[in-house]
VOGU-3710 file (C-alpha; in Angstrom, 3 decimals, decimal comma):
1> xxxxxxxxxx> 76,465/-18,933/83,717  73,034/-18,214/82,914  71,039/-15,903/84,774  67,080/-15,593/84,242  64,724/-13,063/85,445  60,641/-15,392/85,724  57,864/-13,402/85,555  54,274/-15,239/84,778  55,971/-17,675/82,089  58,213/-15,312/80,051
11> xxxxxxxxxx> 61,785/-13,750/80,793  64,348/-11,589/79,445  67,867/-13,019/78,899  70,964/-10,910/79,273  74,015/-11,263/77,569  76,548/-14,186/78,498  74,050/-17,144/77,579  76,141/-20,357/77,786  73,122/-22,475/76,032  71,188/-21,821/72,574
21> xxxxxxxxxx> 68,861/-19,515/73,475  65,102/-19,539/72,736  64,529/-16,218/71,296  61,840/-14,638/68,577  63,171/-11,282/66,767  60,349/-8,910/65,652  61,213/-7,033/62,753  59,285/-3,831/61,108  59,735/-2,576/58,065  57,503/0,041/55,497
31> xxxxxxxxxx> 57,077/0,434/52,001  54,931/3,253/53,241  56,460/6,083/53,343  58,287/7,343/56,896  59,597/9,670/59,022  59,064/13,486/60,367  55,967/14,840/58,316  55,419/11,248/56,466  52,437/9,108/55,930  54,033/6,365/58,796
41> xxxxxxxxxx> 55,657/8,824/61,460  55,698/6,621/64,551  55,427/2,784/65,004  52,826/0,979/68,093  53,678/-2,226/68,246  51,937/-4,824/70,810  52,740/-8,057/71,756  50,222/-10,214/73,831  50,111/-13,787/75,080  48,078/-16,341/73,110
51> xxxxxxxxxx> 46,260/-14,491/70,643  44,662/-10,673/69,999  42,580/-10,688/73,227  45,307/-12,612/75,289  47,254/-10,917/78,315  48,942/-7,702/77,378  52,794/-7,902/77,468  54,220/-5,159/76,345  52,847/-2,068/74,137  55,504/0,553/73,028
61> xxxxxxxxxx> 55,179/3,758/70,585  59,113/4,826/68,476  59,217/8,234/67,030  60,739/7,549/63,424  62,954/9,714/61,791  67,206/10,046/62,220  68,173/12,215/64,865  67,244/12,951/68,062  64,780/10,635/69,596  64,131/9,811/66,699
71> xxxxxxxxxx> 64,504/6,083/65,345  65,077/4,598/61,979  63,333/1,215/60,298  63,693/-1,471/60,167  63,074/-1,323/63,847  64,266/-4,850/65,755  62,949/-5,849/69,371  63,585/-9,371/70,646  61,009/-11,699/73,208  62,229/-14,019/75,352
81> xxxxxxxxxx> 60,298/-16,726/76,776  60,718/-19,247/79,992  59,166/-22,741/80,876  56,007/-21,812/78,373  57,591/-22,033/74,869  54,026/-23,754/73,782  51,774/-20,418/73,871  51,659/-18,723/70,902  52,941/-15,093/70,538  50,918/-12,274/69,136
91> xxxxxxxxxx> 52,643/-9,128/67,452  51,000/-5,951/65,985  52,762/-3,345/64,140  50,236/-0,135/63,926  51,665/2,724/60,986  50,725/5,839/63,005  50,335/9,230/60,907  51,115/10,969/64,443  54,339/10,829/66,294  53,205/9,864/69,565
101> xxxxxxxxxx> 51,582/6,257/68,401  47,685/5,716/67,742  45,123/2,566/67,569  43,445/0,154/65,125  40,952/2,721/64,310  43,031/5,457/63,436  46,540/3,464/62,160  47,281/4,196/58,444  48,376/1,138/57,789  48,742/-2,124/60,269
111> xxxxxxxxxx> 50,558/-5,620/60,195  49,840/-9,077/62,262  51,577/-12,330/63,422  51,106/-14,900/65,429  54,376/-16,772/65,843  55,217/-19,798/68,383  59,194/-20,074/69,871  61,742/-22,305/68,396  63,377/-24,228/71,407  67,052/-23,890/71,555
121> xxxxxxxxxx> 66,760/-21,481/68,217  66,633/-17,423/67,608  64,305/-16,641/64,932  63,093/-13,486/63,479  59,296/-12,474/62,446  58,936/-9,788/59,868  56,170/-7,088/59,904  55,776/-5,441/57,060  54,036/-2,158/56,597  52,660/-3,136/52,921
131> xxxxxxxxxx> 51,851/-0,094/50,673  49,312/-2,501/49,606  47,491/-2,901/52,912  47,220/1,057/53,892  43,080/1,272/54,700  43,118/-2,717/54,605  41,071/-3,309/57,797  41,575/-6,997/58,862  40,347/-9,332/62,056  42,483/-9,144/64,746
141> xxxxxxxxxx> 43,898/-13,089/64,188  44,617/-12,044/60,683  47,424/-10,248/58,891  47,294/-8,061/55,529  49,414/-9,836/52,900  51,484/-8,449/50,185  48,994/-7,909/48,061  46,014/-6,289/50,423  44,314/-9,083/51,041  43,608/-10,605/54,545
151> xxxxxxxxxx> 45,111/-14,054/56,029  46,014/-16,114/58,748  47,996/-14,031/61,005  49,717/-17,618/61,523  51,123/-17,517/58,189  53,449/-14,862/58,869  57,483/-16,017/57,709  59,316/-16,879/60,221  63,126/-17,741/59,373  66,748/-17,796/61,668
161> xxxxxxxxxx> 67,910/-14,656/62,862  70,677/-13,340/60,883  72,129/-11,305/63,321  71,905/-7,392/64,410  70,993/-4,521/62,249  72,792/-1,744/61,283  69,830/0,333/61,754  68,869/-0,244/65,363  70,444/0,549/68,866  69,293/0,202/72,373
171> xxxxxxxxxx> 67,893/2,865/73,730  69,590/5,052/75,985  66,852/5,663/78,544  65,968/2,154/78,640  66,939/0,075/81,439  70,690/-1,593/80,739  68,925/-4,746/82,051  66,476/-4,899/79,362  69,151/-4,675/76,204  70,307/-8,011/74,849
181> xxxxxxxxxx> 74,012/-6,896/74,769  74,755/-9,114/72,672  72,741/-8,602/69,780  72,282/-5,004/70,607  68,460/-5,722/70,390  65,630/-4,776/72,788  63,676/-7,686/74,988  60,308/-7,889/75,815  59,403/-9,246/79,227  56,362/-10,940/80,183
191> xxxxxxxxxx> 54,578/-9,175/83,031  52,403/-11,416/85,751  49,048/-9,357/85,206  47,414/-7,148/82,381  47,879/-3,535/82,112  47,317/-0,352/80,550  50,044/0,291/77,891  52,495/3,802/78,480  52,840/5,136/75,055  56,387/7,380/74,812
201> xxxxxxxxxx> 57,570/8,674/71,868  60,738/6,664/72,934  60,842/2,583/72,142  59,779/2,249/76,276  59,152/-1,395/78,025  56,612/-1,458/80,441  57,865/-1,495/83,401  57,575/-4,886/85,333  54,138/-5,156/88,073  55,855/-8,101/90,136
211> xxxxxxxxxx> 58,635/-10,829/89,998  59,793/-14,240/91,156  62,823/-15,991/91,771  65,054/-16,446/88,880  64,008/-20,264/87,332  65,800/-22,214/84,606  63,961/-22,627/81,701  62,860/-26,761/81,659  64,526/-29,196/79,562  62,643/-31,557/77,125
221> xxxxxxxxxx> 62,383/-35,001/77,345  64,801/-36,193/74,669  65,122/-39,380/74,918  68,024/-41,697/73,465  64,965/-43,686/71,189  63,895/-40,413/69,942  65,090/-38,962/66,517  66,295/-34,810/66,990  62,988/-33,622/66,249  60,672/-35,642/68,467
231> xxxxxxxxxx> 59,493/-35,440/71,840  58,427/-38,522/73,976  54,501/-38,000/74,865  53,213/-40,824/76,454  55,998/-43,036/76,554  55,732/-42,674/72,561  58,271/-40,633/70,309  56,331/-38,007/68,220  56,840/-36,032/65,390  56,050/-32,653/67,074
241> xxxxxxxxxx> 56,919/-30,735/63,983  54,064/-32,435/61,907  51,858/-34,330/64,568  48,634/-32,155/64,690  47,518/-34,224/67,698  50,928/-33,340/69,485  51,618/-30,158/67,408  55,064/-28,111/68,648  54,174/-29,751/71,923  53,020/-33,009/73,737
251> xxxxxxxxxx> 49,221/-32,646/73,812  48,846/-29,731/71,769  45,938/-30,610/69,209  45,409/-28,713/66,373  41,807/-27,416/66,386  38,841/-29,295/64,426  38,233/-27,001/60,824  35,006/-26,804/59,263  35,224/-28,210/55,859  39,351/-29,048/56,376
261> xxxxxxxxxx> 41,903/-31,122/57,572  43,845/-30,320/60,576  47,535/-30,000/59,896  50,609/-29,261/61,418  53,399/-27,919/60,034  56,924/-27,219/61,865  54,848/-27,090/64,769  52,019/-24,707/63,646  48,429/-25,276/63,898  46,859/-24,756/60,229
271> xxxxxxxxxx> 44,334/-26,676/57,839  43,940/-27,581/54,296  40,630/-27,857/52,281  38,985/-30,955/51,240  38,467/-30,676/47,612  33,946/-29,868/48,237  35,057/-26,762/50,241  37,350/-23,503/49,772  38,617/-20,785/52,171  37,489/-17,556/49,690
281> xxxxxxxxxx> 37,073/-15,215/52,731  40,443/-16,269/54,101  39,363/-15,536/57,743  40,502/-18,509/59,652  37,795/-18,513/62,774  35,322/-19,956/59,867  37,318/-22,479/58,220  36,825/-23,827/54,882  33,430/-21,852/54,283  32,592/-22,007/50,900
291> xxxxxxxxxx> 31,038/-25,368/49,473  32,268/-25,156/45,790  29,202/-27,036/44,378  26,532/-24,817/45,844  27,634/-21,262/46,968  26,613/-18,812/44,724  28,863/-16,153/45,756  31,942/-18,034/45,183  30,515/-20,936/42,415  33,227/-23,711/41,732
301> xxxxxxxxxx> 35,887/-21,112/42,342  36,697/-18,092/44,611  35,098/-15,011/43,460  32,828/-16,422/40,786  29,617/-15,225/41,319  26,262/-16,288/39,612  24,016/-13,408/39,208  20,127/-12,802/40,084  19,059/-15,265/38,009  21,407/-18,324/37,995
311> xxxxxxxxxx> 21,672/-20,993/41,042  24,661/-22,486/41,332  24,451/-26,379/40,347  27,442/-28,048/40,540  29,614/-25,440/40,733  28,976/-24,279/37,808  26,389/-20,711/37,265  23,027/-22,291/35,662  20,306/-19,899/34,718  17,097/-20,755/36,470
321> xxxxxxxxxx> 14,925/-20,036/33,312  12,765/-17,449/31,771  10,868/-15,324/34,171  12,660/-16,928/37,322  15,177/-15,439/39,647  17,123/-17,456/42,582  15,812/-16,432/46,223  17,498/-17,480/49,763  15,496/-20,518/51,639  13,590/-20,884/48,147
331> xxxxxxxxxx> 16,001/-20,971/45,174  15,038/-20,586/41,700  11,603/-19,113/41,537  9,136/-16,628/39,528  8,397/-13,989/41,248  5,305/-13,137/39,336  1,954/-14,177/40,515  4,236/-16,145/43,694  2,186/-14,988/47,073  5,386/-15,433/48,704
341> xxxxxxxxxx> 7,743/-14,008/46,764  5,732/-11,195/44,808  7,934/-8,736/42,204  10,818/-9,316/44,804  12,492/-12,403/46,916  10,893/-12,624/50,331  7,737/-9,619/49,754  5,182/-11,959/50,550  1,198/-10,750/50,264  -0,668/-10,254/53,445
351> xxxxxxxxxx> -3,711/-12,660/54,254  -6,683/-11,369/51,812  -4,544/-10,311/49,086  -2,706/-12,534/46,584  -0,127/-11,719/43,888  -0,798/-10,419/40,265  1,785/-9,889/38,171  3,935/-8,710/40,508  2,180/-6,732/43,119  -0,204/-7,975/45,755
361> xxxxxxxxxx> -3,759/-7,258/45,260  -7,492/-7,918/46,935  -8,141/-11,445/46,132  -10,995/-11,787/43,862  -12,101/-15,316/44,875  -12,829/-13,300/48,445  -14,788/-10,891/47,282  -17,056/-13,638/45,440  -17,649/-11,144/42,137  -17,888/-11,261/38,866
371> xxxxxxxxxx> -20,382/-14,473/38,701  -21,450/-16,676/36,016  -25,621/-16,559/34,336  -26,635/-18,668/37,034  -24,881/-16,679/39,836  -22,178/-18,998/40,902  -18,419/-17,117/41,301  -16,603/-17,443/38,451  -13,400/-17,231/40,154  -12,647/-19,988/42,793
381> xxxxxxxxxx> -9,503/-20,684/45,252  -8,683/-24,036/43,728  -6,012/-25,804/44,892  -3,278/-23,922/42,331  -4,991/-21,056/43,507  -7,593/-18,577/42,179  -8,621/-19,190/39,120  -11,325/-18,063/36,371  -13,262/-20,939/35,855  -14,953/-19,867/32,682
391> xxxxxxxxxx> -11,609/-20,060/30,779  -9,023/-22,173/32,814  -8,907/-25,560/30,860  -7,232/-27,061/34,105  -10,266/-26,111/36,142  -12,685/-25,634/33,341  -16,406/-24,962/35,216  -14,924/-26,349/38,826  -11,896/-26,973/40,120  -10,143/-29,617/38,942
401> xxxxxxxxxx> -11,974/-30,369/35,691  -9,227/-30,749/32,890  -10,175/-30,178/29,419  -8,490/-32,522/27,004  -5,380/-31,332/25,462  -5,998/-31,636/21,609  -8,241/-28,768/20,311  -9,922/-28,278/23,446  -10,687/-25,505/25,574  -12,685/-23,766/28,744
411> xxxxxxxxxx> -14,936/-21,250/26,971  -17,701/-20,492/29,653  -17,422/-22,920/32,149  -17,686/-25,918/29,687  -14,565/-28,146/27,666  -15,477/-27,488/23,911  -13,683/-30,053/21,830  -13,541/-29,654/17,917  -13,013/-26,504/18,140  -10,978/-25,301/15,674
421> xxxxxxxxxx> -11,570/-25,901/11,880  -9,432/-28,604/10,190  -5,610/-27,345/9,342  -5,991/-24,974/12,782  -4,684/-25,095/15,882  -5,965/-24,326/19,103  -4,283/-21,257/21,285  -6,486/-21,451/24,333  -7,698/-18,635/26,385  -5,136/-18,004/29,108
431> xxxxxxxxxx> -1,597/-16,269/29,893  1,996/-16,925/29,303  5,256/-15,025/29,405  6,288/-13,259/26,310  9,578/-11,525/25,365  13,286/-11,809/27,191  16,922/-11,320/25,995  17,396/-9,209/23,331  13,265/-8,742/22,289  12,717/-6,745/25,221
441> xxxxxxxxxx> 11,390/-7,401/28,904  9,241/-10,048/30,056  6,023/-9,417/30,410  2,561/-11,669/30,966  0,350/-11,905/28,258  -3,557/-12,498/28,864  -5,836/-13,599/26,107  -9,361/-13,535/27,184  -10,730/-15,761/24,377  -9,320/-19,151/22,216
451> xxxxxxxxxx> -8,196/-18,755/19,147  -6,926/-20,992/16,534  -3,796/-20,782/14,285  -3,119/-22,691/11,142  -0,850/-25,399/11,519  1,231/-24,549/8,885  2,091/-21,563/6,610  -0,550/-21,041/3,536  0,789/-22,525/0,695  0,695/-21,051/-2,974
461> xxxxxxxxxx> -2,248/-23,211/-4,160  -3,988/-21,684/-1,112  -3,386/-18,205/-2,292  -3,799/-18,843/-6,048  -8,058/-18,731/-5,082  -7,540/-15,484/-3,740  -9,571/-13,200/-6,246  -8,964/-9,415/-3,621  -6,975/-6,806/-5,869  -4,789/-6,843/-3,300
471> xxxxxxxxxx> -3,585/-10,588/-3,154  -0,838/-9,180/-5,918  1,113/-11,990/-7,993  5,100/-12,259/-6,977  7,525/-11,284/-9,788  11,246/-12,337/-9,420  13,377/-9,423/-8,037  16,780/-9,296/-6,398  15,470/-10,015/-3,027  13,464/-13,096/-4,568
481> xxxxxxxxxx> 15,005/-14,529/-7,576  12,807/-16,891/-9,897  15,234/-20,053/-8,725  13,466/-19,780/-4,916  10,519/-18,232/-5,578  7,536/-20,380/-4,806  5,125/-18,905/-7,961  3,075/-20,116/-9,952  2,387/-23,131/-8,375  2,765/-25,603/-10,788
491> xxxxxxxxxx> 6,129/-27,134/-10,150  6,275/-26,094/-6,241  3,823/-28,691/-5,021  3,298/-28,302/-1,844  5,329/-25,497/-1,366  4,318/-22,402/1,109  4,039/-19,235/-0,883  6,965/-16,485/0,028  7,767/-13,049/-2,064  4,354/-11,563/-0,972
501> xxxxxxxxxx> 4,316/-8,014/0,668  2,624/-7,328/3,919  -0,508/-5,941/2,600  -1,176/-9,413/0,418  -0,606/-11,888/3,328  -2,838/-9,396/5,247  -5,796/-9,192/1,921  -5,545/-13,160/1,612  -5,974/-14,128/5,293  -8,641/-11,190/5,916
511> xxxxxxxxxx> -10,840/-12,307/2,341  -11,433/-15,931/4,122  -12,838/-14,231/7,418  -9,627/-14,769/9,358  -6,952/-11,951/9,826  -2,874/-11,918/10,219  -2,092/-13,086/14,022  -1,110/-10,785/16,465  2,804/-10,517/17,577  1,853/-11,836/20,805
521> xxxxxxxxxx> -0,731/-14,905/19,128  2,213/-16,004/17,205  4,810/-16,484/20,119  2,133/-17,932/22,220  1,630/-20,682/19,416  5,452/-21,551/19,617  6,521/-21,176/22,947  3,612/-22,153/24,968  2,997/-21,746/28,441  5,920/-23,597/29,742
531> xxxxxxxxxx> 8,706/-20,584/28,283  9,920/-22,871/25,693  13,428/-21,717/24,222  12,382/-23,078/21,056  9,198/-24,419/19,204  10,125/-27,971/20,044  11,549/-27,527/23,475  14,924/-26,116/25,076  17,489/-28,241/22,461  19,078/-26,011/20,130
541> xxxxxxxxxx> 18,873/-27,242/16,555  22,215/-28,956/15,128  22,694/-30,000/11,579  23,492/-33,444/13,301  20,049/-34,119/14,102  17,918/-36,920/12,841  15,215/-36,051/12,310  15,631/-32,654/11,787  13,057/-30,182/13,453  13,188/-27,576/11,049
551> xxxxxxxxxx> 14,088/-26,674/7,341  17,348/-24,069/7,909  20,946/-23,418/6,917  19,866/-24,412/3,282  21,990/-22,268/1,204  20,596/-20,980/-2,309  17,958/-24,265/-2,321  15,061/-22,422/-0,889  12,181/-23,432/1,084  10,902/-26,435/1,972
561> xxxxxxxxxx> 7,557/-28,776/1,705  5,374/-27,678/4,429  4,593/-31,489/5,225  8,169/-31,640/6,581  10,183/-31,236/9,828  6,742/-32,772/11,904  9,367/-33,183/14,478  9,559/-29,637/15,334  5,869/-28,836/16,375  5,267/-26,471/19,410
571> xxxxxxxxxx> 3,358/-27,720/21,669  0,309/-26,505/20,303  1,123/-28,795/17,367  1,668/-26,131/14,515  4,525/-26,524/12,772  7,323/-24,597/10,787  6,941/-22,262/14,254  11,016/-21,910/13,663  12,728/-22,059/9,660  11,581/-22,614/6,338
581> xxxxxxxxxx> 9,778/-18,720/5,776  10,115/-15,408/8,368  6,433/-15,108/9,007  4,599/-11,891/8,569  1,870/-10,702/11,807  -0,329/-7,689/12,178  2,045/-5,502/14,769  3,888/-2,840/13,547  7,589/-2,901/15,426  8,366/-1,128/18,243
591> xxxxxxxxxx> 9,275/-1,793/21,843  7,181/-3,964/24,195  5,718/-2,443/27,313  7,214/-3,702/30,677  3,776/-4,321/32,459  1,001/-6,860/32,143  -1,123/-7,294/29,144  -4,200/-8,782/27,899  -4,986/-9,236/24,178  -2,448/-6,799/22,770
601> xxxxxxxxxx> -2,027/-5,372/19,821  1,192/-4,164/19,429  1,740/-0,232/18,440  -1,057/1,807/16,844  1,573/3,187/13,612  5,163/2,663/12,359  7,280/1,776/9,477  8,162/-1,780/9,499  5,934/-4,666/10,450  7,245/-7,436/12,460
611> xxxxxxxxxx> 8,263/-10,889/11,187  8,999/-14,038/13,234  10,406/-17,665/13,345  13,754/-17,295/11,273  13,844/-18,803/7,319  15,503/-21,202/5,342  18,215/-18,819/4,637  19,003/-18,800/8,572  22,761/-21,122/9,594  22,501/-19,184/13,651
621> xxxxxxxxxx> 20,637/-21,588/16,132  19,466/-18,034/17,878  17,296/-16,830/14,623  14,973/-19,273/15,573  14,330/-19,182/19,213  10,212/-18,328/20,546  11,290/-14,838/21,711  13,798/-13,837/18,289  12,473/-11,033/16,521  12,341/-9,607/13,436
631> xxxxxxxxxx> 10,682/-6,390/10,575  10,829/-5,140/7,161  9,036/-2,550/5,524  5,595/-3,358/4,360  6,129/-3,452/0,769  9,392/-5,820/1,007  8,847/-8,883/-1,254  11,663/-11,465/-0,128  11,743/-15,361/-0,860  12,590/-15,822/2,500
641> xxxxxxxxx> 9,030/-14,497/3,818  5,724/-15,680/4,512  3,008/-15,560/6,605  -0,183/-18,313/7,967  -3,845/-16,960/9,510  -5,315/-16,856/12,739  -9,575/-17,456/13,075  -11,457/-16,056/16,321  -14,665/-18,732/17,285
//
């Protein structure tokens, strides 16, 4: 005979059962250590109806330890339900460092798991106290796994009771009526209203607010047509193991997931990603939050994160380019001279200012000063903003009038085409981004005037008609053997003239009224003001390539005719800007400054001067890059360097 005591939808079941009994086993065990004086020296656990805010069932504190009142782990306590096998069951284990129990807060160590019955079957939950999961704080529908990280409290194991445990007795002081003889195992029972938990150093039930009469638990609709693990719902035989629209129950629908599929699995709500989305947080009340493709915390994969200055395209980390950093609402975006995103993502100038660099400043189209000879403003608000007039070839003299690209400029309001002398280029006034990587930190460059650089680098029959003392002849030397050495210039037509020290390529460029350019002049002429990688664009070079851009990886051959490689201009058209000879400038080499400059220099002394574009010697795509540096001492005479002029209108 079986006797059954209802309370509001769970019971407690004494011993003599006649039927299978519906039964869940709750099992703690440590790896932390426990007892008198130990890390875990008392055990809270909790069960509740439904979920971590559901009605409180039954909250109980056990003194651990052997002797005494003391009890050992694993510790084993048994719930029994009635008619409502369908709500879920919610179990937390708290670690306590005290022996008289404690909370979330103050728990060394805590374990989760939310657990549905088994008609007909006893099962057993475990709770382990993980080593790995002491100061793991989770949410309150999660448990700490194994390894310390949080998940579904839902995915807690759940397996058939093997029986009682060595370890574990009923407690003396308990009521008999509340010891499964049979099993020798305590059992919860449900209570018909919520309560304040008493906390004993004993394993105490609460004792019971109110009762009804004793019920027999329901019986399911098992129909002859249905197989042994379906349920008739709605005249139809389900699957209730596997349905998620009848999940463990008729009716039961497993919850819509963001970015997931719905599943249900031996009659257990859970969901499964679709292949654009991933679970990285693990937290179960957001779904599938992570899009793969897009999510820069967690791009194509869990955990891989693209820095300050990559999106994430594709799933895959993608730098947003030179000068540019990736901002929220905005995404990849330069945060110099940006009103709305000045030196920082979201530090957006007041009305009156705008951004300079990277700090907001008066706007000097307001304040209607400096102005031109007639007295007009020289700086407007133009539609791409404020500009100087007098020099900005886009709005050269009023906004909107663009100069024409070859050899023109904005010098004083008007376009002046033609003008730069034949073999020169045009660098027109304006600003671009110089350095990066490995040359040192980005920084705006300013040049106040045009200038114009030679297309090409001089070539020996140029420098034969140089009559200064200085302009020295090469002589073969171990640096520059006679077999690459562009001298004397019969029989290296059209050859560009290498094994020169510094002081002669700065003697023959000065005796024609032109100088050496400036670090700064020289990377302007090859990477422009679009941040080119490379002279020609952002392609690295490949010995595949037809045509090829530049005259490189050539062995003990030398260098090559300057009339080549045409396909590897910059886009100020000068060519050999990467390869063929290491070009010589003015700067001595040192470290560039981090702030805004106009016309510089470079430093005032050293002992090497700088050299830039990579040779003919070079086989590594990153020698010749716009921002690759290099230096020598002055008086170094190597076949592998050269140099070409620079001429101020």
């Amino acid at each position: 005979m079986r006797r059954a005591v209802a309370a509001a939808g769970w019971v407690l079941l004494v011993a003599g059962c006649e039927q299978p009994r519906t039964e869940l086993v709750a099992r703690v065990e440590s790896e932390v250590a426990w007892g008198a004086g130990r890390t875990v020296q008392s055990v809270t656990l909790t069960v509740r109806r439904g979920g971590p805010t559901g009605p409180l069932r039954s909250a109980r504190t056990t003194a651990l330890g052997v002797g005494g009142e003391r009890r050992p782990l694993p510790l084993l306590v048994g719930i029994v339900p009635a008619d409502d096998t369908d709500t879920p069951v919610w179990i937390e284990a708290l670690g306590c460092r005290a022996p008289n129990g404690c909370t979330v807060a103050t728990a060394a160590v805590a374990q989760r798991a939310v657990v549905r019955f088994a008609v007909g079957q006893t099962e057993e939950v475990t709770l382990l106290l993980a080593s790995a999961c002491v100061g793991v704080t989770c949410g309150g529908d999660e448990r700490c796994g194994n390894t310390g990280r949080c998940e579904p409290a839902t995915r807690a194991v759940v397996r058939p009771f093997a029986g009682s445990d060595a370890a574990v007795v009923a407690d003396g002081a308990m009521d008999a009526g509340r010891v499964d003889a049979a099993r020798d195992v305590p059992i919860i029972s449900d209570l018909a209203a919520d309560i304040t938990p008493t906390i004993d150093a004993l394993m105490v039930d609460i004792p019971a607010m109110d009762t009804v009469p004793p019920v027999d638990a329901p019986t399911p609709d098992t129909a002859a047509s249905c197989g042994a693990l379906e349920l008739r719902c709605d005249g139809a035989c389900v699957a209730v193991l596997r349905d998620p629209t009848n999940c463990g129950a008729c009716g039961e629908v497993c919850p819509a997931v963001a970015g997931a599929t719905a599943t249900c699995m031996g009659g257990r709500c859970g969901y499964v990603c679709d292949a654009a989305h991933a679970d990285c947080d693990e937290r179960p009340s957001n779904g599938c939050e992570s899009e793969r493709a897009t999510d820069r915390a967690n791009c194509g994969a869990c955990g891989t994160a693209c820095n300050n200055t990559q999106a994430c395209t594709g799933g895959v980390c993608v730098l947003c380019g030179t000068g540019r950093e990736w901002c929220a609402g905005v995404g990849c975006t330069t945060l110099r001279d940006n009103d709305a995103n000045c030196g920082g993502c979201g530090t957006v100038c007041p009305v009156g200012y705008v951004c300079r660099g990277t700090s907001c400043t008066a706007n000097i189209c307001d304040a209607g000063v400096p102005v031109d000879a007639e007295g007009s403003p020289i700086w407007l608000q133009c539609p791409s903003g404020c500009v100087d007039t007098e020099h900005d070839p886009r709005n050269c003299g009023r906004c909107g009038n663009v100069c024409p690209p070859e050899n023109a400029t904005c010098y004083r309001g008007g376009c002046r085409d033609g003008m730069c002398p034949q073999g020169y280029r045009l660098l027109p006034a304006g600003s671009f981004m110089m350095g990066g990587g490995d040359a040192g930190p980005v920084h705006r460059v300013t040049f106040a005037r045009p200038s114009c650089i030679m297309d090409r680098e001089v070539s020996n029959v140029e420098y034969s008609n140089c009559t200064d003392p200085l302009c020295v002849r090469p002589t073969p030397s171990a640096d520059c053997p006679s077999s690459v050495m562009n001298w004397p210039p019969e029989g290296h037509d059209w050859q560009p003239m290498n094994c020169l020290p510094w002081s002669a390529a700065d003697a023959y460029c000065r005796s024609g009224g032109i100088r050496l350019p400036t670090e700064a002049e020289w990377e302007y002429a090859a990477r422009g003001t679009d941040g080119r990688t490379y002279p020609w664009g952002n392609t690295p070079p490949s010995i595949a390539d037809m045509p090829q851009r530049l005259c490189w990886n050539r062995g003990a051959a030398g260098s090559c005719d300057w009339r080549e490689f045409t396909a590897g201009a910059s886009g100020f058209h000068a060519f050999h800007m990467a390869g063929n000879l290491a070009e010589w400038v003015s700067d001595w080499h040192g470290g560039y400054p981090s702030g805004d400059q106009t016309d510089p220099r470079g430093p005032s002394s050293g002992t090497q001067r700088v050299l830039r574009g990579g040779s003919w010697r070079e086989s590594n795509p990153s020698a010749f890059t716009t921002t690759a540096r290099g230096s020598d001492v002055p008086t170094a005479r190597n076949a592998a360097y050269g140099f070409r002029c620079v001429w101020t209108p």
